[in-house]
Backbone bond lengths (Angstrom), bond angles and torsions (degrees), N, CA, C in turn:
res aa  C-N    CA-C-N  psi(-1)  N-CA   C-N-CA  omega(-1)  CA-C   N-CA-C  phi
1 X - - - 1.460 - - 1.533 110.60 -
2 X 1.474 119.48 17.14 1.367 109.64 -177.59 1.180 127.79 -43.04
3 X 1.166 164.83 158.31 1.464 160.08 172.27 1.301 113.68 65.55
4 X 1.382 115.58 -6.69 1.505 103.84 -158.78 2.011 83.53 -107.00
5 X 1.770 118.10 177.16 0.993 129.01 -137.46 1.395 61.01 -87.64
6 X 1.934 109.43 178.41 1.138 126.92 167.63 1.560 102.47 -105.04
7 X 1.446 111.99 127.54 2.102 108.15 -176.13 1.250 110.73 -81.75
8 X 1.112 85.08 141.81 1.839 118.70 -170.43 1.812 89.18 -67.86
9 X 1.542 106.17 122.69 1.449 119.93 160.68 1.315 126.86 -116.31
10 X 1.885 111.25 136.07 1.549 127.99 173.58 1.737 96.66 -83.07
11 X 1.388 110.28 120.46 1.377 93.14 137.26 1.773 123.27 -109.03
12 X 1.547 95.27 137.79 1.216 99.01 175.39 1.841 115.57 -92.57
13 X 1.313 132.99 130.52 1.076 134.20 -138.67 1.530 133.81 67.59
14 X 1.643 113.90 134.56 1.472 103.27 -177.90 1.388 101.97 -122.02
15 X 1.485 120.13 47.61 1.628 110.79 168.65 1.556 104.68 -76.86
16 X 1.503 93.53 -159.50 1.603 115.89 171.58 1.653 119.96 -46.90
17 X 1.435 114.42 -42.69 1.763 123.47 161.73 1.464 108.76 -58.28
18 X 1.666 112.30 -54.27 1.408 86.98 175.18 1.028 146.19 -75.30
19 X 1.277 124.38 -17.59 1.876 142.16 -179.64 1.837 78.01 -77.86
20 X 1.311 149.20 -104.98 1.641 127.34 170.16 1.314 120.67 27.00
21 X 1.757 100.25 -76.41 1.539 98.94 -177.30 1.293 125.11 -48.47
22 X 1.890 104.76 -49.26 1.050 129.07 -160.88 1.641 104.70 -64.02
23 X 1.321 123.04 -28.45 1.579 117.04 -166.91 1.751 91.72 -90.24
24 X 1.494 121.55 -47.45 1.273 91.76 170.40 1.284 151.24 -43.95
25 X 1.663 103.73 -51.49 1.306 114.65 174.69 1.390 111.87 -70.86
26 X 1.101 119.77 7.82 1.764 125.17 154.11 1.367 100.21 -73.08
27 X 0.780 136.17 -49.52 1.720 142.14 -119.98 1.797 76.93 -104.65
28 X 1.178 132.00 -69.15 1.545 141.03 -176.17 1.644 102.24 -74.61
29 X 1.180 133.51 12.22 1.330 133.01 152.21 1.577 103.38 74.09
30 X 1.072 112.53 38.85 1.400 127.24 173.22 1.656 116.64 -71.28
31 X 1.042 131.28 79.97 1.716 106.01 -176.19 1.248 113.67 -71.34
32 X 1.683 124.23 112.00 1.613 133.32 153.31 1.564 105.08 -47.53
33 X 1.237 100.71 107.78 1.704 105.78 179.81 1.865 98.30 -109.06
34 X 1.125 120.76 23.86 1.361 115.72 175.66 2.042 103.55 -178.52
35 X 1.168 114.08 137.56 1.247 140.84 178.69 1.517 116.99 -125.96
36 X 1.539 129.52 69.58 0.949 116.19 179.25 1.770 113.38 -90.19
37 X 1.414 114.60 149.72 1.642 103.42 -179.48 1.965 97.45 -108.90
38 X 1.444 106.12 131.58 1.288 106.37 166.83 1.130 109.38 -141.45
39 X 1.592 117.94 147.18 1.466 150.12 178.73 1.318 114.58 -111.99
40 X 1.287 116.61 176.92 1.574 136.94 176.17 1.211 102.72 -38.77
41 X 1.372 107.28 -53.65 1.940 117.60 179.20 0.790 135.44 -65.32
42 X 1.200 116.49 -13.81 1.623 120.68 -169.46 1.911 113.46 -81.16
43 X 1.466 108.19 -42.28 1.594 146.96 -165.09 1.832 83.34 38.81
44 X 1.005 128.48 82.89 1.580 118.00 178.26 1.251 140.74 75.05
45 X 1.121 112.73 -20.54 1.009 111.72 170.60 1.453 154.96 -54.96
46 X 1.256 127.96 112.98 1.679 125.02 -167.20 1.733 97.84 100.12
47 X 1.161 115.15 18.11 1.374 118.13 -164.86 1.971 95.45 -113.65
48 X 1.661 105.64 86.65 1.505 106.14 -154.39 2.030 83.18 -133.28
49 X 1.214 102.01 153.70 1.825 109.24 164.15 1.386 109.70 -36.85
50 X 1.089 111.79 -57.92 1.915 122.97 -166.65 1.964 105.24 -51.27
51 X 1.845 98.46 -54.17 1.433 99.47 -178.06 1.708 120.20 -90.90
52 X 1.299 103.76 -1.92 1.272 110.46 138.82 1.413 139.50 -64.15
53 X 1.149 90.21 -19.86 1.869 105.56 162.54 1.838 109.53 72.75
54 X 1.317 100.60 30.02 1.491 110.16 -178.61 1.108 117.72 50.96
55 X 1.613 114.96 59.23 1.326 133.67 -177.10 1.253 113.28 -76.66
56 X 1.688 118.85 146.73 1.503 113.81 173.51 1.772 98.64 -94.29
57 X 1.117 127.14 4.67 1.598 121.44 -173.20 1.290 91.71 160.72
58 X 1.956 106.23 129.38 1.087 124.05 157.32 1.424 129.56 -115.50
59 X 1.512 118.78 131.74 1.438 117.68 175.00 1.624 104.30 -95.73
60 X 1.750 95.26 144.04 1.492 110.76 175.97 1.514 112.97 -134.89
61 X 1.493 97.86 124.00 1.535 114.47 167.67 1.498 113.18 -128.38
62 X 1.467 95.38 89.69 1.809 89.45 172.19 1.194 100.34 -126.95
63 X 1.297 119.92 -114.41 2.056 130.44 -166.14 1.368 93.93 -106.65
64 X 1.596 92.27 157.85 1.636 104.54 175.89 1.935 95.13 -72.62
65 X 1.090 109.95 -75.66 1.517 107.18 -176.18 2.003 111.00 -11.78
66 X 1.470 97.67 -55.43 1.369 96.42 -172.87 1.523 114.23 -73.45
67 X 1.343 118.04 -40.55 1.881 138.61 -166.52 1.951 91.79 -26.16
68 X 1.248 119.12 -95.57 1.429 125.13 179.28 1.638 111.61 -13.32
69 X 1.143 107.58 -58.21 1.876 97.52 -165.75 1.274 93.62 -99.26
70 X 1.411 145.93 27.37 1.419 137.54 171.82 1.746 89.06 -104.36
71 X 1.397 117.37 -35.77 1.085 132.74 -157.01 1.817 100.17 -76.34
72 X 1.111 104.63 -54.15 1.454 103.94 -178.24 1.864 111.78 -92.50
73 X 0.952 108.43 -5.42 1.352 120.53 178.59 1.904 88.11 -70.67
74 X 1.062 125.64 -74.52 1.829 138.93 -168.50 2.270 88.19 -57.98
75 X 1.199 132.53 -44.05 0.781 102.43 174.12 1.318 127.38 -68.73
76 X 1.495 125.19 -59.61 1.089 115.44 149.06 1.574 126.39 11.63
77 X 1.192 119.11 -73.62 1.337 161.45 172.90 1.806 94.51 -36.05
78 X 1.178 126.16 -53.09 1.233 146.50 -164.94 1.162 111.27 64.51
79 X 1.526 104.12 54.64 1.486 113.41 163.13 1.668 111.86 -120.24
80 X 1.252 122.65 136.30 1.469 125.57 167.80 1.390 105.70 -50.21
81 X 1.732 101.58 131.03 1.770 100.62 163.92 2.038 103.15 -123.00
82 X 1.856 76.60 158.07 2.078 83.84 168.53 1.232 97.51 -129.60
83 X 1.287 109.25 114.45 1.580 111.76 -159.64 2.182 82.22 -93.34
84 X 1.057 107.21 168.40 1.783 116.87 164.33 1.696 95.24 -164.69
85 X 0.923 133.08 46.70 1.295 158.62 139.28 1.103 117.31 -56.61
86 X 1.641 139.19 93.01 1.745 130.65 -159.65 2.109 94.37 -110.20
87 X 1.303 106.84 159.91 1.499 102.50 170.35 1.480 100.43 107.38
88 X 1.112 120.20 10.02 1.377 107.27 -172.32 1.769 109.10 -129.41
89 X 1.645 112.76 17.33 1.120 108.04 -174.39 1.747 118.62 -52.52
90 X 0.833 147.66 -39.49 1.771 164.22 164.83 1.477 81.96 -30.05
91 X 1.140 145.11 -82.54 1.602 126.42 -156.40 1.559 111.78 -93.45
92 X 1.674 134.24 8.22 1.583 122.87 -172.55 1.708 85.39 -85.62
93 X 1.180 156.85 15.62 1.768 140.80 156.50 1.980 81.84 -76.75
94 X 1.514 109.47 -76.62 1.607 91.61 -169.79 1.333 133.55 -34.37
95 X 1.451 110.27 -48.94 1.446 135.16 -178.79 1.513 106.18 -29.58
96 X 1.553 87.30 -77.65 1.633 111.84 -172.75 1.957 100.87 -59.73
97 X 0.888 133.21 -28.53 1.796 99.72 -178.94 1.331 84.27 -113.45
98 X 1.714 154.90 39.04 1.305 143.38 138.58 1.665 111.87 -74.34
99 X 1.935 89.51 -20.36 1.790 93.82 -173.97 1.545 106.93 -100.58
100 X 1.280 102.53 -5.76 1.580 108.27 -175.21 1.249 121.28 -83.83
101 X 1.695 96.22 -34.45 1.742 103.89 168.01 1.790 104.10 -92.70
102 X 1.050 116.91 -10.40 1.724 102.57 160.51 1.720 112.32 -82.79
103 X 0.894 106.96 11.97 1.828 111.56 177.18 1.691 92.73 49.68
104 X 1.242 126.17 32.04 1.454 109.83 -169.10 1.811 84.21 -101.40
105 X 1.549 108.34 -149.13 1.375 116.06 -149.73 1.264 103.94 -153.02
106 X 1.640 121.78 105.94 1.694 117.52 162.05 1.333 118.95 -135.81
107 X 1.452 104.81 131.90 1.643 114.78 -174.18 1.767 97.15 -86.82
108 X 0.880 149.09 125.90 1.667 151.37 144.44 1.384 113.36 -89.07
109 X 1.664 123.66 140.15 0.977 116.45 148.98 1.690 110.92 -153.16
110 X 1.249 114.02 153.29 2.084 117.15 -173.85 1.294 76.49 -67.45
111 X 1.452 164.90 -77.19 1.055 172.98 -94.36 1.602 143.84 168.01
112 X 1.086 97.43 111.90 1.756 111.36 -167.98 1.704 112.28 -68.64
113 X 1.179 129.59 2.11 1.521 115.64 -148.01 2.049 81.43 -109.43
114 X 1.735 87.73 148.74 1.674 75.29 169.61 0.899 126.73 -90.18
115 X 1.372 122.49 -7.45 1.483 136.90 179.35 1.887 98.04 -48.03
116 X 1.454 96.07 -66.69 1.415 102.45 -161.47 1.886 104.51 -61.19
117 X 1.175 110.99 -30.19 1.463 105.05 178.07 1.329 130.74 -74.29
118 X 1.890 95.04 -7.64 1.338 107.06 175.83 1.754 99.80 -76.42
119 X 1.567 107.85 -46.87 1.732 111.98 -176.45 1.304 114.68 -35.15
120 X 1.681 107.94 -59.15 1.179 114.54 -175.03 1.406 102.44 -45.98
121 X 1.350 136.53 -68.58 1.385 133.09 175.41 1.868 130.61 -2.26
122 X 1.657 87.16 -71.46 1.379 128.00 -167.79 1.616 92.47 -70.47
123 X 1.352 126.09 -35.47 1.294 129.76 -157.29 2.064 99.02 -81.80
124 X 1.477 98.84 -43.55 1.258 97.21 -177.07 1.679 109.30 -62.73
125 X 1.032 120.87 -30.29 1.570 129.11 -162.93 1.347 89.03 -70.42
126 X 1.468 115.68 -57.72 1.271 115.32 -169.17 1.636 122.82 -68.69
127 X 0.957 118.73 -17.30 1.226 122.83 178.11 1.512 117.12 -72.33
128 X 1.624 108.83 -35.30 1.292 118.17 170.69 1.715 104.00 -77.13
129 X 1.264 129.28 11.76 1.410 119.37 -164.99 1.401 82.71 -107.56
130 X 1.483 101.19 -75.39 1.728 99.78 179.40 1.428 108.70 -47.66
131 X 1.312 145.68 -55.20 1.635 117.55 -153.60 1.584 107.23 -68.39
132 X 1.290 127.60 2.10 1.522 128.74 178.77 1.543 90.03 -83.46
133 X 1.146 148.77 4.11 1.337 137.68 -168.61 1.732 127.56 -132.95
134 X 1.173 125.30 178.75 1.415 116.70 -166.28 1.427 115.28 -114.80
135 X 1.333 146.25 103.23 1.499 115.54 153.77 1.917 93.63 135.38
136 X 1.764 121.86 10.01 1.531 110.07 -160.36 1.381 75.93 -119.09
137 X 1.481 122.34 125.69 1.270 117.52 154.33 1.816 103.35 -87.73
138 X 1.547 109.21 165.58 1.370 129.41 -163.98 1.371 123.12 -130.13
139 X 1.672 125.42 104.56 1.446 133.69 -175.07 1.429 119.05 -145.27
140 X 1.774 104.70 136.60 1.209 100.34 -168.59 1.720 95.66 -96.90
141 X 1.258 108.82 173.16 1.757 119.20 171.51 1.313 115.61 -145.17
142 X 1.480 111.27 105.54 1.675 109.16 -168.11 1.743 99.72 -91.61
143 X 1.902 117.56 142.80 1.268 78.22 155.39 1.885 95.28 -146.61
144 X 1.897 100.66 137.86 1.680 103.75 178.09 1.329 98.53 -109.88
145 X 1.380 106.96 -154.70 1.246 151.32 -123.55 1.651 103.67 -113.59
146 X 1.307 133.27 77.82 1.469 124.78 -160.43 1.479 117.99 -31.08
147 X 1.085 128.41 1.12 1.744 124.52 -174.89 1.843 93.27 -128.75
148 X 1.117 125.13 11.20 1.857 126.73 142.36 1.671 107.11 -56.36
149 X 1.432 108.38 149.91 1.566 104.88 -133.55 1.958 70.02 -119.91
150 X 0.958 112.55 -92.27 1.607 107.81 167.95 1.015 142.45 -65.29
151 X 1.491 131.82 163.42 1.141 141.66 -150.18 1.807 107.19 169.25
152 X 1.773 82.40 126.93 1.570 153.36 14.01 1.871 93.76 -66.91
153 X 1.144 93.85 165.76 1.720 109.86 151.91 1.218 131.16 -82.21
154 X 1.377 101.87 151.53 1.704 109.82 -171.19 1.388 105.08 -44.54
155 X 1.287 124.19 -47.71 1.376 139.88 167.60 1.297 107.72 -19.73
156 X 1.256 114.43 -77.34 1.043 114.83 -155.14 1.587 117.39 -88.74
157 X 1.439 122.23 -38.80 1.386 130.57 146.94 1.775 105.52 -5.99
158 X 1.677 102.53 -71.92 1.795 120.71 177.71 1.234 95.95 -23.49
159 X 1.812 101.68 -82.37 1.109 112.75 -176.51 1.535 147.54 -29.51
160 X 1.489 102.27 -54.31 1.437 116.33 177.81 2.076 107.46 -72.91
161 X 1.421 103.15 -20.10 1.510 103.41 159.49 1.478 131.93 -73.83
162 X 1.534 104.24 -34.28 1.374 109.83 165.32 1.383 119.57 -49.51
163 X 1.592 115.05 -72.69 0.775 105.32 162.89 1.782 159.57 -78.06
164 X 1.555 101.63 14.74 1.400 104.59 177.04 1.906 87.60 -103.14
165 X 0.901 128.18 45.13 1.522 125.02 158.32 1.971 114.06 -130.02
166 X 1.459 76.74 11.21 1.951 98.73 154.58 1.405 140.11 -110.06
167 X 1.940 90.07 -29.54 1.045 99.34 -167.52 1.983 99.75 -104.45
168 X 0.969 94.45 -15.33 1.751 117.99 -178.33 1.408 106.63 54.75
169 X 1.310 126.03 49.49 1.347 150.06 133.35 1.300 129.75 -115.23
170 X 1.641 140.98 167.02 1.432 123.11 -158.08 1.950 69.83 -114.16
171 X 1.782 85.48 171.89 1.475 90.97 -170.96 1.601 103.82 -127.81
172 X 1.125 124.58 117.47 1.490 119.97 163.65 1.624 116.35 -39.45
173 X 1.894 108.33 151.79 1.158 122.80 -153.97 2.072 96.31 -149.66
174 X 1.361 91.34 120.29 1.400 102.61 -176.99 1.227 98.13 -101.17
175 X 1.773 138.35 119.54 1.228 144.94 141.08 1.577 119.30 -76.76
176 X 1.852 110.82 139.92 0.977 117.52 -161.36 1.415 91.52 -135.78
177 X 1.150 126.65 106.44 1.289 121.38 162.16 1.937 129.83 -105.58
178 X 1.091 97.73 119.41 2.069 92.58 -167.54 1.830 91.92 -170.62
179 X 1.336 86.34 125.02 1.514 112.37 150.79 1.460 99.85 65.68
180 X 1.161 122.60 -179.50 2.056 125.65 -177.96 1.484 108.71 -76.06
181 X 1.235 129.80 34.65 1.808 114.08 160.69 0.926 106.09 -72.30
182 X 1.652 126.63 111.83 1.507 137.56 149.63 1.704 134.06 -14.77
183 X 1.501 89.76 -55.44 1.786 110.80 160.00 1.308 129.69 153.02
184 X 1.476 125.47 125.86 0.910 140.72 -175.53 1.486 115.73 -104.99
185 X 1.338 99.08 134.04 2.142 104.30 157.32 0.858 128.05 -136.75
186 X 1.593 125.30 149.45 1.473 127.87 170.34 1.072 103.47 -159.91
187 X 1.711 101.11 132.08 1.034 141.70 172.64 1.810 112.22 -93.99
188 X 1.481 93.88 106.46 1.565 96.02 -172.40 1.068 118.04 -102.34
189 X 1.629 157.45 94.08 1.322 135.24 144.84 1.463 134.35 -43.08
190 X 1.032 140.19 86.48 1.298 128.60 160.95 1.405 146.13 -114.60
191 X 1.632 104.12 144.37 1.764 108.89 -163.48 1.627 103.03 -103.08
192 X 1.062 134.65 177.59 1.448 153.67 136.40 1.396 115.47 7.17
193 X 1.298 102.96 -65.66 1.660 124.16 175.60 1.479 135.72 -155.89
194 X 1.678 85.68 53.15 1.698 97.27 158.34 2.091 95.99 -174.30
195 X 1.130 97.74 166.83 1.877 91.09 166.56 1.723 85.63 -153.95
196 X 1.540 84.64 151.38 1.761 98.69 170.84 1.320 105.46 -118.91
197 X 1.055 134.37 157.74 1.552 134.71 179.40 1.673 113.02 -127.77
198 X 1.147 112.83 152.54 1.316 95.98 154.62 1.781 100.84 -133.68
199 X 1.039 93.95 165.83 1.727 103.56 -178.13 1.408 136.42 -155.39
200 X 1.222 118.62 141.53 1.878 113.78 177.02 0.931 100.17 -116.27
201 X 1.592 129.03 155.63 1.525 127.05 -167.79 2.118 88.24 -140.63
202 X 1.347 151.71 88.08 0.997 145.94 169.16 1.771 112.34 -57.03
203 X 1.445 108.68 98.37 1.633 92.02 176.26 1.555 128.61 -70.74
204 X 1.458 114.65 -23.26 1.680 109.84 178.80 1.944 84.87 -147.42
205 X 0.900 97.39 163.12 1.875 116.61 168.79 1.705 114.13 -79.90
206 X 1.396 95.29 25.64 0.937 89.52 -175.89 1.826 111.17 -97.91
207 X 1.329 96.78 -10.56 1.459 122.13 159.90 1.367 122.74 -66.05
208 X 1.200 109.99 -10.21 1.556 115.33 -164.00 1.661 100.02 -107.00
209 X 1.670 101.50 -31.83 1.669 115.65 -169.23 1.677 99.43 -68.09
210 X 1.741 111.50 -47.42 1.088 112.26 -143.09 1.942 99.51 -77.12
211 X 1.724 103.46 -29.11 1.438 111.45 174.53 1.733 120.19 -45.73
212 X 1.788 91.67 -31.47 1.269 82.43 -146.67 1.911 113.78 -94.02
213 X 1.755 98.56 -11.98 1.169 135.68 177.50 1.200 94.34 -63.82
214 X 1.638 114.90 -52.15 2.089 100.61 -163.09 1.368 85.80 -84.26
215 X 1.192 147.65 -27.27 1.341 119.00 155.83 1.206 130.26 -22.28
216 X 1.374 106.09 -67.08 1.354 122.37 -173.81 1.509 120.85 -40.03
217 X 1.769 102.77 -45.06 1.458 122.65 -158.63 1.704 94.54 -83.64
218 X 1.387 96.64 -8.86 1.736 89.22 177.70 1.230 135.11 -103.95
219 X 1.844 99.29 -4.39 1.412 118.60 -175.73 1.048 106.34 -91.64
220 X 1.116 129.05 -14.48 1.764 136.61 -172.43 1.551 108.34 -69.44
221 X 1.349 130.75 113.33 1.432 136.15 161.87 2.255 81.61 117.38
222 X 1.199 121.67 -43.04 1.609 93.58 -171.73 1.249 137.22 -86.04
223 X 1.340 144.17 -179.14 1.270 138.21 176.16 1.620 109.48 -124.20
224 X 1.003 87.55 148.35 2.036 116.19 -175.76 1.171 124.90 81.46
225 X 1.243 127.09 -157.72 1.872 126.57 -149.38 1.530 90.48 -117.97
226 X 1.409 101.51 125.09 1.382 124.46 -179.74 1.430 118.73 -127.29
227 X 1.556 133.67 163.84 0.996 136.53 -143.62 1.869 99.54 -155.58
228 X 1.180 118.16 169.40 1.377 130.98 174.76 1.675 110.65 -48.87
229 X 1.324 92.99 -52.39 1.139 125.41 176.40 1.699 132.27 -8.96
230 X 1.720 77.50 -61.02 1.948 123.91 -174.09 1.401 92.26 -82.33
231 X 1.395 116.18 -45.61 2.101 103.69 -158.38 1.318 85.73 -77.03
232 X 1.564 127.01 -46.81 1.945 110.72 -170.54 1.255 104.82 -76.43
233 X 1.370 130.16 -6.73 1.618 111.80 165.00 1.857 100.26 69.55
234 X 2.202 107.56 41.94 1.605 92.62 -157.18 1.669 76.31 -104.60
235 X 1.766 102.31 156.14 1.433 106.58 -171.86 1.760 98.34 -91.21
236 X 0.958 140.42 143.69 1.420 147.36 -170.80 1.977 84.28 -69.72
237 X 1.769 94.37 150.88 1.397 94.20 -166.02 1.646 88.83 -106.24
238 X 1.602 110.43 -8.51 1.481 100.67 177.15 1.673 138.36 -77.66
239 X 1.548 83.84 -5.01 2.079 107.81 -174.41 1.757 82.95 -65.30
């Protein structure tokens, strides 16, 4: 974006992601021209162009209850959103063609970091490696931040889908919630006498801010519901 203006950002939500967002897009000269806070209660509301603060793209991390109508509330709005809001799978089929017939624009993802989008990757390959084989049982183990609201995590949900479309069984998922770890995964195979793991270890959210920002900078000018997927340009390992 050299030369070009730096876009004006809403964040929607002011938890721990957003004060995150907010120091990055300091740091990349982003001006937050709007801070709206929404909860369960709100479902959208007050969520208009004006109190968007004439945003070129807003990111939202608040509650699953709220995620959906914060989400279409900012389109509406005819502003781009990057929602990272997890818990709300039951309404993203509506979501996504409410925004499709508004020609408006939403990036989603359980998780911004590339590390973890690389797992998911590695996880699908592997899943088709192990289910060709005999004797490895298969479990994931998430672990956050004691004030993470659901469980399992979007994360790992992804995850444990990736890979049970290798192994063509669904896979149990241990949630661990204690103290400020940002987020952890592992994906465990284990046999008799050996286990392989795979794993992401997130050290600050600040991985999560920076994902979700070049999101941001990428949703600006397109239309429809996009995914991690689209910005890494990653080829599905299941074609």
């Amino acid at each position: 974006m050299s030369g070009a203006k730096p876009p004006r950002l809403a964040l929607i939500g002011a938890g721990k992601m957003g004060r995150a967002l907010a120091a990055v897009a300091a740091e990349r000269g982003w001006p937050v021209v709007a801070t709206i806070v929404r909860d369960g209660n709100d479902r959208g509301g007050g969520i208009t162009r004006e109190s968007l603060g004439g945003a070129d793209v807003a990111v939202e991390f608040s509650v699953a209850a709220a995620a959906a109508d914060n989400i279409l509330a900012a389109v509406r709005a005819a502003v781009p959103v990057v929602s990272g809001t997890t818990g709300w799978d039951a309404d993203r089929a509506r979501v996504s063609r409410e925004v499709i017939e508004a020609r408006g624009a939403l990036f989603w993802a359980p998780n911004f970091s590339i590390g973890v989008n690389l797992l998911w990757q590695l996880a699908e390959r592997a899943g088709r490696l192990v289910g060709r084989l005999q004797g490895f049982d298969t479990h994931i183990v998430e672990v956050h931040h004691s004030a993470k609201k659901d469980a399992p995590s979007g994360t790992a949900i992804e995850l444990a889908r990736r890979v049970a479309g290798g192994l063509g069984h669904e896979v149990p998922i241990t949630s661990v919630r204690t103290g400020s770890v940002p987020g952890t995964h592992e994906l465990i195979f284990d046999a008799p006498f050996e286990q392989l793991t795979l794993a992401h270890v997130a050290r600050d959210r600040r991985v999560f801010a920076e994902g979700a920002l070049t999101a941001a900078g990428w949703l600006i000018g397109r239309r429809g519901v996009f995914t991690m997927r689209d910005l890494l340009d990653m080829e599905s390992t299941t074609s």
